[in-house]
MARMARPA-977726 format. One record per residue (C-alpha): residue in one letter; x, y, z; residue number from 0. Coordinates in Angstrom, 2 decimals, m for minus. Layout:
<rs>
rest=A | c1=X | c2=Y | c3=Z | nr=NUM
...
</rs>
This chain:
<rs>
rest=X | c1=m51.37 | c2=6.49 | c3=m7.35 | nr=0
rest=X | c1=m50.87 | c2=4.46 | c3=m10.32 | nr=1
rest=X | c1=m50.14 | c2=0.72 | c3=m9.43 | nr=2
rest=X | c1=m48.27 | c2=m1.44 | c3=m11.87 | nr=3
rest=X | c1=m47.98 | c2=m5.11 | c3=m12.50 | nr=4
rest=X | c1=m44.70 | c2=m6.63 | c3=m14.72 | nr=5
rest=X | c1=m44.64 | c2=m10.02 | c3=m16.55 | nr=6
rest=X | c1=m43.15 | c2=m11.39 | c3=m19.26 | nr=7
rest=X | c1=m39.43 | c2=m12.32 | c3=m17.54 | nr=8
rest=X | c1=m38.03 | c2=m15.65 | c3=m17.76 | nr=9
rest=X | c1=m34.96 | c2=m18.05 | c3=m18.28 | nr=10
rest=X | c1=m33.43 | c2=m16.65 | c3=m21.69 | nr=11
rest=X | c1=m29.66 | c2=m17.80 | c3=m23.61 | nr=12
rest=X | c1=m27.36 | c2=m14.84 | c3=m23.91 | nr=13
rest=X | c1=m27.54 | c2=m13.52 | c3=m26.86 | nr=14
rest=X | c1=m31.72 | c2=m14.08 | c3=m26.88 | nr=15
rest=X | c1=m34.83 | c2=m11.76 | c3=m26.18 | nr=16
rest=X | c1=m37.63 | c2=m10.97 | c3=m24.15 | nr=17
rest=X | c1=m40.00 | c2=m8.66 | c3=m24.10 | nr=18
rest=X | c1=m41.18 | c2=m7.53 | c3=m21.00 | nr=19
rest=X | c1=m45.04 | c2=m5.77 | c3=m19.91 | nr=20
rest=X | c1=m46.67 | c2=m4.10 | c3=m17.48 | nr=21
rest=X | c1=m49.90 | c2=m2.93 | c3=m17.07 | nr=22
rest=X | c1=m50.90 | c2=0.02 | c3=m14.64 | nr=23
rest=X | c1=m54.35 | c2=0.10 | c3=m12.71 | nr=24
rest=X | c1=m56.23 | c2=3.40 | c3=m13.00 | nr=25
rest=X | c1=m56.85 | c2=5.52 | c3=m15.58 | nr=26
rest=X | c1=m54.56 | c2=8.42 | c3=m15.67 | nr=27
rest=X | c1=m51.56 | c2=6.31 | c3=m17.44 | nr=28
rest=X | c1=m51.45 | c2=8.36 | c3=m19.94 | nr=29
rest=X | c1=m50.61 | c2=11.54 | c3=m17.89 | nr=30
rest=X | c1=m47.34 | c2=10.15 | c3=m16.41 | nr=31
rest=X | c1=m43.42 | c2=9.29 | c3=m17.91 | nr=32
rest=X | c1=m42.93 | c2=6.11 | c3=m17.22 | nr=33
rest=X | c1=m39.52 | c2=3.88 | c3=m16.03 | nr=34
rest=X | c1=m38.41 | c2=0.37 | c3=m16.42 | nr=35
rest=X | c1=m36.20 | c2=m0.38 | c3=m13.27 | nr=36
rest=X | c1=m33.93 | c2=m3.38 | c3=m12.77 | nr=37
rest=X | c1=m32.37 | c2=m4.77 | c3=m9.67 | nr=38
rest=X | c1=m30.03 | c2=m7.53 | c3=m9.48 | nr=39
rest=X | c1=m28.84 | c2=m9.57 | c3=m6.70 | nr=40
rest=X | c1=m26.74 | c2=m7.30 | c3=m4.14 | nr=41
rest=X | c1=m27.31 | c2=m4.20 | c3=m6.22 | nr=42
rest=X | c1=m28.76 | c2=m0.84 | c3=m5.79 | nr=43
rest=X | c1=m32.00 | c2=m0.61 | c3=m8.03 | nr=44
rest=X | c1=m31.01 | c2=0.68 | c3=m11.33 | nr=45
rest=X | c1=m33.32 | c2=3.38 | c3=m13.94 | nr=46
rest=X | c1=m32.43 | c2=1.35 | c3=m17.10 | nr=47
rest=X | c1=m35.00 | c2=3.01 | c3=m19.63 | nr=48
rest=X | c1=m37.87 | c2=5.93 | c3=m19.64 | nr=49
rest=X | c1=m40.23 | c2=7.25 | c3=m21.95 | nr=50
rest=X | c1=m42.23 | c2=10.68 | c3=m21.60 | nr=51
rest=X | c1=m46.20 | c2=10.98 | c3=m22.04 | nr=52
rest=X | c1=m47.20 | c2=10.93 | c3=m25.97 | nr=53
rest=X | c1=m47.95 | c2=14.71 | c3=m25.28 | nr=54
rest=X | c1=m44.65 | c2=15.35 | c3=m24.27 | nr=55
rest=X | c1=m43.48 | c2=13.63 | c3=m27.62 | nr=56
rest=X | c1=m42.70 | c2=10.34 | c3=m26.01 | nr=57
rest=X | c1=m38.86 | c2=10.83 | c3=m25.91 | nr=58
rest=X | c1=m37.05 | c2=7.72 | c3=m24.20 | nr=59
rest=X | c1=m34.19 | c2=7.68 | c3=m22.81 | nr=60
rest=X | c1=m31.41 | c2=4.75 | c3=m22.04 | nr=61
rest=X | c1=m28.89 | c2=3.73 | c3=m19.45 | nr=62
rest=X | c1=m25.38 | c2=3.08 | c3=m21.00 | nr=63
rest=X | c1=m25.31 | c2=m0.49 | c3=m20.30 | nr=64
rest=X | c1=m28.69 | c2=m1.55 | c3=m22.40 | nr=65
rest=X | c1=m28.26 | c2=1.34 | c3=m24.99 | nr=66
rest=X | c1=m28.84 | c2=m0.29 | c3=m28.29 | nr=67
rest=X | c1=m30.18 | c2=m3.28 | c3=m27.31 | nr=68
rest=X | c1=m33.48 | c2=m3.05 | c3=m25.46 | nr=69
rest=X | c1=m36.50 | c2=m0.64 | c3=m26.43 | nr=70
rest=X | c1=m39.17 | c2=1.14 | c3=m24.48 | nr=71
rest=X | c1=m42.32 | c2=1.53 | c3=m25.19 | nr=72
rest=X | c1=m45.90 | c2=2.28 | c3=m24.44 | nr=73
rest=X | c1=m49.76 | c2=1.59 | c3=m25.34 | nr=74
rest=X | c1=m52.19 | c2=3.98 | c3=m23.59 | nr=75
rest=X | c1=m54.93 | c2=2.61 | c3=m24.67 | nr=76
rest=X | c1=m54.20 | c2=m0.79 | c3=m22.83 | nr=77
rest=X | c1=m52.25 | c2=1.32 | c3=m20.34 | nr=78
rest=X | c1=m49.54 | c2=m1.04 | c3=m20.90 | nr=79
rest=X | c1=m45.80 | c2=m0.20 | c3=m20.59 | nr=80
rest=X | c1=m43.33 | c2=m2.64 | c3=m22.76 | nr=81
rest=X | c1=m39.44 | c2=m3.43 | c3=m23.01 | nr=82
rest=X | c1=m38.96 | c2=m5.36 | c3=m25.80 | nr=83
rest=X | c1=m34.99 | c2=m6.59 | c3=m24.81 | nr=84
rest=X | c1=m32.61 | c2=m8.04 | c3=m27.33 | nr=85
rest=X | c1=m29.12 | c2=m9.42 | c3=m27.08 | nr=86
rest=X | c1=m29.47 | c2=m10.44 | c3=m23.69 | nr=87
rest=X | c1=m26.30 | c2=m10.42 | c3=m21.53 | nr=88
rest=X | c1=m26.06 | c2=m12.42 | c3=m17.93 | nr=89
rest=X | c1=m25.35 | c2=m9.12 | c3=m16.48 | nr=90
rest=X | c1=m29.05 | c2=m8.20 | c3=m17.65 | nr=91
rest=X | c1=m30.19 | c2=m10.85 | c3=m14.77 | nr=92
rest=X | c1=m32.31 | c2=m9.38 | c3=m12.53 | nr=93
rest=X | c1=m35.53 | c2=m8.42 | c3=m11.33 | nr=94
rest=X | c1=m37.52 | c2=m5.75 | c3=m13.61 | nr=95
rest=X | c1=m39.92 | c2=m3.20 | c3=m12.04 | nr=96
rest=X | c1=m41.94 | c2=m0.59 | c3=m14.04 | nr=97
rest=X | c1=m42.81 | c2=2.55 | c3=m12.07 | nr=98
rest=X | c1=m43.37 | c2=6.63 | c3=m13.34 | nr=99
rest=X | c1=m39.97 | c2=7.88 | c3=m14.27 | nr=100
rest=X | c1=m39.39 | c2=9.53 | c3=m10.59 | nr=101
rest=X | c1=m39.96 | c2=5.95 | c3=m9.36 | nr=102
rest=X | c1=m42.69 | c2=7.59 | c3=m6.77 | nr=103
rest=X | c1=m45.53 | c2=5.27 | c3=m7.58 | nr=104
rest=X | c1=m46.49 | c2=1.98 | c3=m5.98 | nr=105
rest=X | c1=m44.58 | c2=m0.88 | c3=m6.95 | nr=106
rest=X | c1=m45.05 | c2=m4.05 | c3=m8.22 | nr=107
rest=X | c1=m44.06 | c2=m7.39 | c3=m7.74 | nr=108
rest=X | c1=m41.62 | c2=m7.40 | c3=m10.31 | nr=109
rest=X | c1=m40.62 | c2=m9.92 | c3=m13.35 | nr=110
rest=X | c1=m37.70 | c2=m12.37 | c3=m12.93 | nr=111
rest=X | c1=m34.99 | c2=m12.10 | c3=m15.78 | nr=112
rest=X | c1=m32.51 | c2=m14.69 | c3=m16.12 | nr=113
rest=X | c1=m29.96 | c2=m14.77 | c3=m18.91 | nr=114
rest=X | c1=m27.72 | c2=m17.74 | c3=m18.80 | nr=115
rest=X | c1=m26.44 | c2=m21.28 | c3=m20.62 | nr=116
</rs>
């Protein structure tokens, strides 16, 4: 299993950005689709963006509510995952988890995100 590791979160304004990382142990990163995963306070955990393997032609898609506004991304030669996040809402507060896209991996710690003024 691929085991990930998420930084990058923080105390932002609405309206600012973030971008978020996550680098995965092992070396078959490039093999899987990947997910960025948020969960808020009382809330079910929440798929908010994937991205296939490059051989797959890296297609990403978006949940509704961050659709426009935050970007996946990946780097296999760092086997690092990103979500670069802009116009940050204070319904985007939560905690962000990377996992593969079927969420069936080990997870990480997670990286705070806060957006208030």
């Amino acid at each position: 299993q691929v085991q990930f590791v998420e930084s990058g979160g923080g105390l932002v304004q609405p309206g600012g950005s973030l971008r978020l990382s996550c680098v995965a142990s092992g070396s078959l990163f490039a093999i899987y689709a990947l997910g960025w995963y948020r969960q808020a306070p009382g809330q079910q955990l929440e798929l908010v963006a994937t991205i296939a393997t490059i051989r797959s032609g890296g297609t990403t898609t978006y949940a509704d509510s961050v659709k426009g506004r935050f970007t996946i991304s990946r780097d296999n030669a760092k086997n690092t995952l990103y979500l670069q996040m802009n116009s940050l809402k204070p319904e985007d507060t939560a905690v962000y988890y990377c996992n593969t896209r079927s969420g069936n991996s080990l997870w990480g710690q997670g990286t705070q995100v806060t957006v208030s003024s």
